[in-house]
VONUMI-699939 format. One line per field, with one value per residue (C-alpha): residue number from 0; residue in one letter; x, y, z. Coordinates in nm, 4 decimals, m for minus. Example, Ala and Ser with C-alpha at 12.3 -4.5 7.8 and 13.67 -1.06 7.14 Angstrom:
<rs>
k	c(0|1)
r	c(A|S)
east	c(1.2300|1.3670)
north	c(m0.4500|m0.1060)
up	c(0.7800|0.7140)
</rs>
This chain:
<rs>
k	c(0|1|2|3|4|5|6|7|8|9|10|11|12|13|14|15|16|17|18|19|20|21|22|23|24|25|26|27|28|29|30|31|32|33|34|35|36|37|38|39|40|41|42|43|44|45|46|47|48|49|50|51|52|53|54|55|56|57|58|59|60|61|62|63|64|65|66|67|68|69|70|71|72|73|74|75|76|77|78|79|80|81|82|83|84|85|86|87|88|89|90|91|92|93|94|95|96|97|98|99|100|101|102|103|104|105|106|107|108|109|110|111|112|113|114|115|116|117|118|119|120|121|122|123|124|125|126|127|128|129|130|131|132|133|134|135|136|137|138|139|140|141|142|143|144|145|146|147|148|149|150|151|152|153|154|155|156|157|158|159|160|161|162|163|164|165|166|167|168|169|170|171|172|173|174|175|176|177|178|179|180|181|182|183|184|185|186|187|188|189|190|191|192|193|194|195|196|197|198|199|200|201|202|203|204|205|206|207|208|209|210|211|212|213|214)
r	c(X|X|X|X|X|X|X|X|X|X|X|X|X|X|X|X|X|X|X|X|X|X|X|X|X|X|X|X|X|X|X|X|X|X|X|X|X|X|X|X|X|X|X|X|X|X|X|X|X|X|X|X|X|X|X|X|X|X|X|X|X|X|X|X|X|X|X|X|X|X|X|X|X|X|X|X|X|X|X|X|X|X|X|X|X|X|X|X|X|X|X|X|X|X|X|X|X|X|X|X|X|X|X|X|X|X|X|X|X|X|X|X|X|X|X|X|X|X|X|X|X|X|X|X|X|X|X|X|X|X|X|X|X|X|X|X|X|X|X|X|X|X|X|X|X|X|X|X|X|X|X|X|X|X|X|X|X|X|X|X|X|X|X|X|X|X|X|X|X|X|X|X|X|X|X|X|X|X|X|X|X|X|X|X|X|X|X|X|X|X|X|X|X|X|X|X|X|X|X|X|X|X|X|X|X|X|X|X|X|X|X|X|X|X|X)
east	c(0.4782|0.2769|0.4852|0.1386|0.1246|0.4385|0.4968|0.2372|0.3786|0.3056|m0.0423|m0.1101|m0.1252|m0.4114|m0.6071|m0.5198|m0.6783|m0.9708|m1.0206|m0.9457|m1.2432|m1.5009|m1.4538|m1.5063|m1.8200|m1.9700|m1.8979|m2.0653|m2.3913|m2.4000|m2.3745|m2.6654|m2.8608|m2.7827|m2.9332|m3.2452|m3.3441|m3.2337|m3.5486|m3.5120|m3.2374|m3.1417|m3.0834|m2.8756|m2.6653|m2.6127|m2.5062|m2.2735|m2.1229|m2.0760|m1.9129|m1.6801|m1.6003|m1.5638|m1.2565|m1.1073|m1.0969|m0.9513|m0.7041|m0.5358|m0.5522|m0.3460|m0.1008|m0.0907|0.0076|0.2257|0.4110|0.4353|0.5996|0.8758|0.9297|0.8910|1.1712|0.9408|0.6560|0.3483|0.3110|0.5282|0.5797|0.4331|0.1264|0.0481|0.1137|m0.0333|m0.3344|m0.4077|m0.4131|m0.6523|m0.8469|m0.8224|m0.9248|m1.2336|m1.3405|m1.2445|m1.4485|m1.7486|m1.7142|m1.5878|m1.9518|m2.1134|m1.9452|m2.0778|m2.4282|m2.3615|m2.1618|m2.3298|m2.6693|m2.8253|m3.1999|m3.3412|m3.1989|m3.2987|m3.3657|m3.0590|m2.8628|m2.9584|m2.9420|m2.5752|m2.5252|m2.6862|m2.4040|m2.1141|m2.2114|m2.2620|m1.8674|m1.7734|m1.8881|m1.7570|m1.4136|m1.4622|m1.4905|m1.2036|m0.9625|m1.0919|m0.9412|m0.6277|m0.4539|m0.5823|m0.5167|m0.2707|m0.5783|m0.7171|m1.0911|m1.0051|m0.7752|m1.0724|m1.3173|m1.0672|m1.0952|m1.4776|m1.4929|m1.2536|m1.4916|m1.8478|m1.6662|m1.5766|m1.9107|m2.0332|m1.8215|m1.9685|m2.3409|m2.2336|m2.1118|m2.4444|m2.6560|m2.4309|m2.4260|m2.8186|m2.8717|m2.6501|m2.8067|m3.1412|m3.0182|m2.8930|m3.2550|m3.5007|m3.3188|m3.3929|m3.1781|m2.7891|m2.7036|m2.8992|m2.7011|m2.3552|m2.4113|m2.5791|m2.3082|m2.0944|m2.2266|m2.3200|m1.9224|m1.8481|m2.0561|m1.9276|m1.5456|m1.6384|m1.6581|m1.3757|m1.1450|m1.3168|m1.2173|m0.8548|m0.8516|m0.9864|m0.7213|m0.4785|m0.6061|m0.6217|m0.2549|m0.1814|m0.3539|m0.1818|0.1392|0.0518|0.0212)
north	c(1.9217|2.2121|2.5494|2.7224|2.5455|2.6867|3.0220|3.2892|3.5183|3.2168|3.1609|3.5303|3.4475|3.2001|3.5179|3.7465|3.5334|3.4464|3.8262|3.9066|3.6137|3.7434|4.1507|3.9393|3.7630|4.1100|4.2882|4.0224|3.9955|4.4349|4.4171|4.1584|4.3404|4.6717|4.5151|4.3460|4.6447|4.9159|5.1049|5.2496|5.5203|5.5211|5.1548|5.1276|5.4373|5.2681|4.8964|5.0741|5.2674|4.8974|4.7487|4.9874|4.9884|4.6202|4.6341|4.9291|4.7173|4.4546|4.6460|4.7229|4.3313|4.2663|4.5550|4.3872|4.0421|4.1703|4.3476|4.0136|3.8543|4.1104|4.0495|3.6460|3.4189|3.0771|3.0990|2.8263|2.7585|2.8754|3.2970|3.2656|3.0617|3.3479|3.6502|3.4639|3.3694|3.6932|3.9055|3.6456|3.7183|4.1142|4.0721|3.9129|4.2092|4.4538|4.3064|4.3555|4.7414|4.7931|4.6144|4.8250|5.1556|5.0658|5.0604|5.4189|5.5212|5.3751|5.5197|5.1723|5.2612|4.8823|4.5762|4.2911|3.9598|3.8301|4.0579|3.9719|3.5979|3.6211|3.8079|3.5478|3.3130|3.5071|3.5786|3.1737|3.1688|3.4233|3.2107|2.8813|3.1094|3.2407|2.8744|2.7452|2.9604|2.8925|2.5606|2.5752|2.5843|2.2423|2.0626|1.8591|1.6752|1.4648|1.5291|1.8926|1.8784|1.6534|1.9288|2.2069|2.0022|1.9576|2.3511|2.4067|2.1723|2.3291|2.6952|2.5679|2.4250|2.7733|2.9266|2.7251|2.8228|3.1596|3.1378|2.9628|3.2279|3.4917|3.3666|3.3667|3.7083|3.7980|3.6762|3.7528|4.1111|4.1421|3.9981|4.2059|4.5271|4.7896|5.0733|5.0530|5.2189|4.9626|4.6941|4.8354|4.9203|4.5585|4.3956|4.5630|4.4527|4.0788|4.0522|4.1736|3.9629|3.6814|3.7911|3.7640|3.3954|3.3874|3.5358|3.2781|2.9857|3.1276|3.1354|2.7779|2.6505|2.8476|2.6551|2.3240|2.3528|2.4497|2.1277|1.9281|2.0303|1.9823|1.5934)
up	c(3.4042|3.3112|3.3787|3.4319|3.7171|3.9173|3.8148|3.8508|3.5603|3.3371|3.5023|3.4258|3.0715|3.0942|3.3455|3.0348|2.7846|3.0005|3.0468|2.7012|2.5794|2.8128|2.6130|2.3040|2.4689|2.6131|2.2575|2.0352|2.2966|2.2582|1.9438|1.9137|2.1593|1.9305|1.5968|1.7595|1.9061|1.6139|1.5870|1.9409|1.9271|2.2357|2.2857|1.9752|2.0418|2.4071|2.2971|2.0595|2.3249|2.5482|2.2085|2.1496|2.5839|2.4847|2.2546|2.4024|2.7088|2.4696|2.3669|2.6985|2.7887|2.4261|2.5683|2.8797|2.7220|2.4786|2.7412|2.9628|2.6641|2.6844|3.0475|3.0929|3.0299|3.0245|2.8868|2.9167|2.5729|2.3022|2.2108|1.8729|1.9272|2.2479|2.0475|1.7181|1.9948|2.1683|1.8120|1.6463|1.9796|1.8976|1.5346|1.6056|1.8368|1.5836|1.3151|1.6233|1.6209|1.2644|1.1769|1.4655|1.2963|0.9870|1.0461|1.1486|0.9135|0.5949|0.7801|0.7643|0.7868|0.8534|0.9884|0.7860|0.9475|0.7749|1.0026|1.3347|1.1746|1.1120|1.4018|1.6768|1.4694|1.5359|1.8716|1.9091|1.7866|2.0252|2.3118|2.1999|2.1652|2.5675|2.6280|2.4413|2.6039|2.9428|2.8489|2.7696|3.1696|3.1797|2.8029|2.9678|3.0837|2.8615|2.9095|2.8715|2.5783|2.3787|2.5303|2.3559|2.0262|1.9871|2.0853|1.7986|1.5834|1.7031|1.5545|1.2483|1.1938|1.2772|1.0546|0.7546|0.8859|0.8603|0.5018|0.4031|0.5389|0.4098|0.0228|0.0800|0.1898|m0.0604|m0.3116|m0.2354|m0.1473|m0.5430|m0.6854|m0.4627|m0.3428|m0.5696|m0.4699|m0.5299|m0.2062|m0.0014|m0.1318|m0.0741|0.2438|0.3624|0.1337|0.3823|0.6455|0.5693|0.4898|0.8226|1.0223|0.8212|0.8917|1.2257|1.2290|1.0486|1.2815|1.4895|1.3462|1.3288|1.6744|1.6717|1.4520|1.7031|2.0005|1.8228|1.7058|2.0784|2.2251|1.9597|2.1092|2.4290|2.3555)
</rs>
């Protein structure tokens, strides 16, 4: 029987992570918007404000949960895998304004195509992790739980496109880029919008060890 079902303290988990997935979905979109339209100050000073409203507004939703663990005595899935769950969650949004900061901070002059590349793939993982969490009231389902899987499956593959694109960049930022500083900054930032995706796929392997145990 699925405990989400009867009590609403338990239900309020699956409303937290749904909330929680659609800050990470409106962070990685602003922070696309931001790099495809860089050259206009104004637009990239106001995505970066909506990022970092994003994971602030994260942050209070991994309060919130963290604070319903203290106070629920049966939980809908297990204590580690929501807490493990809902930071994996935070991390990824992190990663989103630590790589937003950065282009700030580092004074990134010019946004190489490789840039907004990686970024339309992490914000391609972001989604796929709003939709995976929408999932998981339901994995006792069996359409849903194989839906949960191949979600799991499509960010892992993204993951991998993201490390291909990545290594290239890389390397053809070390051949062709003539100034040092120009290179440690977009090292920087490459490695960030790759992290992204990996804090992706952890909360992939999160929600596929969660619909394994729901079997």
């Amino acid at each position: 029987m699925n405990i989400g079902k009867l009590l609403p303290r338990a239900r309020r988990f699956y409303a937290l992570f749904d909330e929680h997935g659609s800050r990470i979905g409106a962070g990685a979109h602003a922070f696309l918007a931001l790099v495809e339209n860089y050259d206009d100050a104004t637009l990239r000073h106001q995505h970066a404000a909506e990022v970092d409203a994003a994971e602030r507004s994260a942050d209070r939703v991994t309060a919130e949960v963290v604070r319903l663990l203290h106070q629920t005595l049966i939980t809908p899935i297990e204590r580690g895998q929501i807490l493990g769950l809902i930071n994996a969650m935070d991390d990824v949004l992190d990663l989103v304004q630590d790589a937003t900061e950065t282009l700030s901070l580092y004074d990134v002059r010019t946004i190489r195509p490789e840039v907004v590349q990686l970024a339309n793939i992490s914000v391609r993982c972001c989604e796929r992790v709003q939709h995976a969490v929408t999932l998981l009231p339901r994995l006792d389902e069996a359409a849903v739980a194989q839906a949960a899987i191949k979600t799991c499956d499509e960010i892992d593959r993204l993951e991998s496109d993201a490390d291909r694109v990545m290594r290239a960049a890389m390397s053809q930022l070390f051949r062709e880029e003539p100034d040092v500083r120009e290179v440690i900054k977009l090292k920087a930032v490459y490695e960030l919008l790759e992290s992204i995706t990996d804090r992706c796929e952890d909360v992939a392997n999160l929600v596929e060890g969660i619909v394994l145990k729901s079997r």
